[in-house]
C-alpha positions in Angstrom: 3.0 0.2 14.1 -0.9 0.8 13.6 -3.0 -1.4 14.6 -3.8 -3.7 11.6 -0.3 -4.3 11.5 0.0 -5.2 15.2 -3.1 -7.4 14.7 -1.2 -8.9 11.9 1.6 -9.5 13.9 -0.4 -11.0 16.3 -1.8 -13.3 13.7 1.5 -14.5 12.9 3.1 -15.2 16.4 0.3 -17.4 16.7 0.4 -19.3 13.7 3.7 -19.7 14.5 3.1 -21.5 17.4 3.6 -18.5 20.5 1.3 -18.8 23.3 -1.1 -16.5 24.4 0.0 -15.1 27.1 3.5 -15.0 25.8 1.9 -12.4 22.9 -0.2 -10.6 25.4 3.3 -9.5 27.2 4.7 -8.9 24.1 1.8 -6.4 23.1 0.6 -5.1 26.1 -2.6 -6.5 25.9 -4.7 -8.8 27.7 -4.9 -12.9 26.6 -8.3 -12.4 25.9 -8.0 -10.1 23.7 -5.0 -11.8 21.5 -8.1 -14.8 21.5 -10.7 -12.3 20.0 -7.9 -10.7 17.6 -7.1 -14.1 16.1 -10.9 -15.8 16.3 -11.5 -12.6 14.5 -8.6 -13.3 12.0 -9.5 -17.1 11.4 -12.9 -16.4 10.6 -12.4 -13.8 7.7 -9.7 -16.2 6.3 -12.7 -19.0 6.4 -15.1 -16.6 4.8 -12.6 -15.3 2.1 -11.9 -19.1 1.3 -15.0 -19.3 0.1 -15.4 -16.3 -1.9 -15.2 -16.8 -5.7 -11.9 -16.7 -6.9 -12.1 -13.3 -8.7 -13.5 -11.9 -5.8 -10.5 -13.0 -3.5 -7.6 -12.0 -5.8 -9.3 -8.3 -6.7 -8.1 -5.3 -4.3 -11.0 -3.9 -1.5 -10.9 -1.1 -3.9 -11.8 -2.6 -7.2 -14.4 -4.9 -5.6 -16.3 -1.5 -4.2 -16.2 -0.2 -7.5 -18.0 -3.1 -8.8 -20.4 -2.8 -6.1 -21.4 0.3 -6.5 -21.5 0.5 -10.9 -23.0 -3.4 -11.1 -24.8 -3.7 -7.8 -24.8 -7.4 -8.0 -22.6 -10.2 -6.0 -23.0 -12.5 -8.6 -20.8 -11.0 -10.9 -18.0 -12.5 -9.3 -19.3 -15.7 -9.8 -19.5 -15.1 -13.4 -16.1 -13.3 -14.4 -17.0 -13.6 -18.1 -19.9 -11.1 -18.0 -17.6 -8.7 -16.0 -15.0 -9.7 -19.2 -16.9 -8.5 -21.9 -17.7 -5.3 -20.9 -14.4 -4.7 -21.6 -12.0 -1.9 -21.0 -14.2 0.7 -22.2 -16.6 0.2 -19.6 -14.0 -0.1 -17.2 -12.7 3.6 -18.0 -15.8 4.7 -17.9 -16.4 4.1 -14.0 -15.4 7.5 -12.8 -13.8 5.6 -9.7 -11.5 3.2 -11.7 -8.3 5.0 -12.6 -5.5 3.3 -14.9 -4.1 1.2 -12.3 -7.1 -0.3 -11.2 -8.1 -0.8 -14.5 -5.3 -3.1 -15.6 -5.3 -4.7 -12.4 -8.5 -5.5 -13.2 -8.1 -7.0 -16.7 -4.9 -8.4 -15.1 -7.1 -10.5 -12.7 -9.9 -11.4 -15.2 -6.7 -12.8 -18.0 -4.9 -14.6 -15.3 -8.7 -16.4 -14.4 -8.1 -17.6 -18.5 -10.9 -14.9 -19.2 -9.9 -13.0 -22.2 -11.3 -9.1 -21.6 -12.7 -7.1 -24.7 -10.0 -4.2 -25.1 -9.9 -1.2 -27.4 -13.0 -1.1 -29.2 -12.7 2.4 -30.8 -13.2 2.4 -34.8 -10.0 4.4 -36.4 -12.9 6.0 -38.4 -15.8 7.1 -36.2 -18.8 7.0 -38.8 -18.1 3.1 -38.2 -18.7 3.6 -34.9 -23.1 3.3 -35.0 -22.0 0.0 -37.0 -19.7 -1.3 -34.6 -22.7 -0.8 -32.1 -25.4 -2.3 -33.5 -23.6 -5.4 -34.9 -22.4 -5.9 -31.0 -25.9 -5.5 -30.2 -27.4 -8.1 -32.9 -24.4 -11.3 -32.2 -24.9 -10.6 -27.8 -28.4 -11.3 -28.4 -27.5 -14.1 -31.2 -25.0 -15.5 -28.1 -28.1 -15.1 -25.7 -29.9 -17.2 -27.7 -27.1 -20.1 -28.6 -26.3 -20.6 -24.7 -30.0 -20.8 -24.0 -31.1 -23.1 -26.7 -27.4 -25.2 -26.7 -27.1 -24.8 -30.0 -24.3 -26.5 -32.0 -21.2 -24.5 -32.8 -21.6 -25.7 -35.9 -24.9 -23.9 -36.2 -24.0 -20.4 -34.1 -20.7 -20.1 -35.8 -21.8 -19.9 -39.2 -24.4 -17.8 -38.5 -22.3 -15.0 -36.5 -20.3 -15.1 -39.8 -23.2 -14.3 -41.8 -24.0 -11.5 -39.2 -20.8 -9.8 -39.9 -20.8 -10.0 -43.3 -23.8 -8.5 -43.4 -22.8 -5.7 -41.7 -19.9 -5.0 -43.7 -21.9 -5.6 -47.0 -24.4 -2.9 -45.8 -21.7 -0.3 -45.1 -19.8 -0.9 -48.2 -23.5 0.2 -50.1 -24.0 3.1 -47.9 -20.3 4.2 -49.4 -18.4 3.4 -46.6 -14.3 2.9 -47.6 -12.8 -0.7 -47.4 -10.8 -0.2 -44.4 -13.6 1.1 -42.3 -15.6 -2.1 -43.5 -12.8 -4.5 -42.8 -12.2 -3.0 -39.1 -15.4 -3.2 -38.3 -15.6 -7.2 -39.6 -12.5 -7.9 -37.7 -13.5 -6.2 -34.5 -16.9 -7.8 -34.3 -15.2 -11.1 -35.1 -13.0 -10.6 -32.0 -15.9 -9.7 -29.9 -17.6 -12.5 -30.8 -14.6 -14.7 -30.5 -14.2 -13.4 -26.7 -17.5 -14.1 -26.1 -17.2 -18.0 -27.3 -13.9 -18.0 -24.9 -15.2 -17.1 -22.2 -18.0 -19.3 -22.5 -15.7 -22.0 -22.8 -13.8 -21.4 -19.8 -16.5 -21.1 -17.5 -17.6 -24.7 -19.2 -14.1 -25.9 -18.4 -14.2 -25.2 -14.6 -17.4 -26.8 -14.4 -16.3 -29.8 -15.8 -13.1 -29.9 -14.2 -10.8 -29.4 -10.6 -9.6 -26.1 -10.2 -5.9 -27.4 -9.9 -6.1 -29.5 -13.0 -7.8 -26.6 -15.2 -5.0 -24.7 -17.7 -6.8 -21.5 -18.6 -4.1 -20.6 -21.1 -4.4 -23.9 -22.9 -8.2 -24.0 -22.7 -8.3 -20.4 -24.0 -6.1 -21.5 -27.0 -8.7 -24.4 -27.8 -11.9 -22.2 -27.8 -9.7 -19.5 -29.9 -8.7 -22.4 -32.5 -12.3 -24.1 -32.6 -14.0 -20.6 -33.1 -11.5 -19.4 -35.8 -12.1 -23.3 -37.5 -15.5 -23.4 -37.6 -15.4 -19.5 -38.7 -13.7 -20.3 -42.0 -15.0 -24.4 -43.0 -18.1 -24.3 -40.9 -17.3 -27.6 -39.3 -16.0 -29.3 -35.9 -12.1 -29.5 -36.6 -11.2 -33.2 -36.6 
């Protein structure tokens, strides 16, 4: 037994109601230090109850990734920035190896935030496309969350992005397929990005406990793909 797991050990005696110095024989040790051993204990359990959520359900490892790529606390406290960077980005930190990677999308998904997956165009001239239309509707989605726009006014307006896009590559002789992929994926960007948005909405307006990210996730994915197509609120 090393001794994290005899401290854990320890930890559990006392929870489970042993004495001090009935721990201290059992150990070895002094009943002062069992005290310091579990004062210890108890006050990382108080400080990781009041960690964000993400930040208390990610491994040591992934969270020291994030650390050192994004260099910024607050990113736990805002899950669905760390969501749409997507799984690209994720591969891409030379620390993050498959494992950690899913476990990481894992955490984000169960949180009700949807991440941005496979983003690579089956043709890669679509690729610079792809880009710069992700480019133009973040900044579009800057811009809505800062001025509250109505959905009704952002939605249609993403659409009219996209099309535009795929308008411009079919003139530059682009084939269908590429055009449509390249509609579809920046739709589902844009989509993710709405999501996301909604979620964090949703836990600010309601208890943790009471919050169903699934549900909620459903609703922003059904109002995005509504207003999308009629350019109205569905009744």
């Amino acid at each position: 037994m090393n001794m994290e797991e005899r401290n854990e050990e320890i930890w559990k005696m006392r929870c489970e109601g042993a004495t001090l110095s009935r721990i201290a024989k059992e150990f070895g040790i002094s009943s002062h230090r069992v005290r310091q051993i579990c004062d210890k204990k108890k006050r990382r359990l108080e400080n990781i109850a009041k960690w964000p959520h993400l930040k208390r359900v990610l491994p040591a490892r992934i969270q020291n990734v994030l650390n050192k790529y994004l260099r910024n606390e607050d990113i736990y406290d805002h899950p669905e920035r760390l969501a749409i960077l997507g799984e690209k980005v994720f591969f891409s930190w030379k620390d993050m190896g498959s494992k950690s990677v899913r476990q990481l999308i894992n955490a984000l998904e169960s949180l009700g935030y949807p991440v941005n997956r496979d983003v690579r165009m089956t043709d890669m001239k679509s690729e610079s496309y792809f880009e710069i239309g992700r480019t133009i509707l973040q900044k579009y989605f800057d811009y809505y969350t800062e001025n509250s726009l109505d959905d009704t006014e952002y939605i249609p307006v993403v659409r009219l992005i996209i099309e535009g896009i795929s308008e411009e590559m079919r003139s530059a002789g682009m084939p269908g397929s590429s055009c449509d992929e390249v509609a579809k994926k920046l739709k589902e960007f844009n989509r993710i990005l709405y999501q996301n948005l909604w979620i964090e909405q949703a836990r600010e307006d309601a208890d943790e406990d009471s919050l169903d990210p699934q549900k909620e996730c459903e609703s922003a994915r059904y109002t995005f793909d509504y207003i999308y197509e009629h350019g109205e609120h569905p009744e």
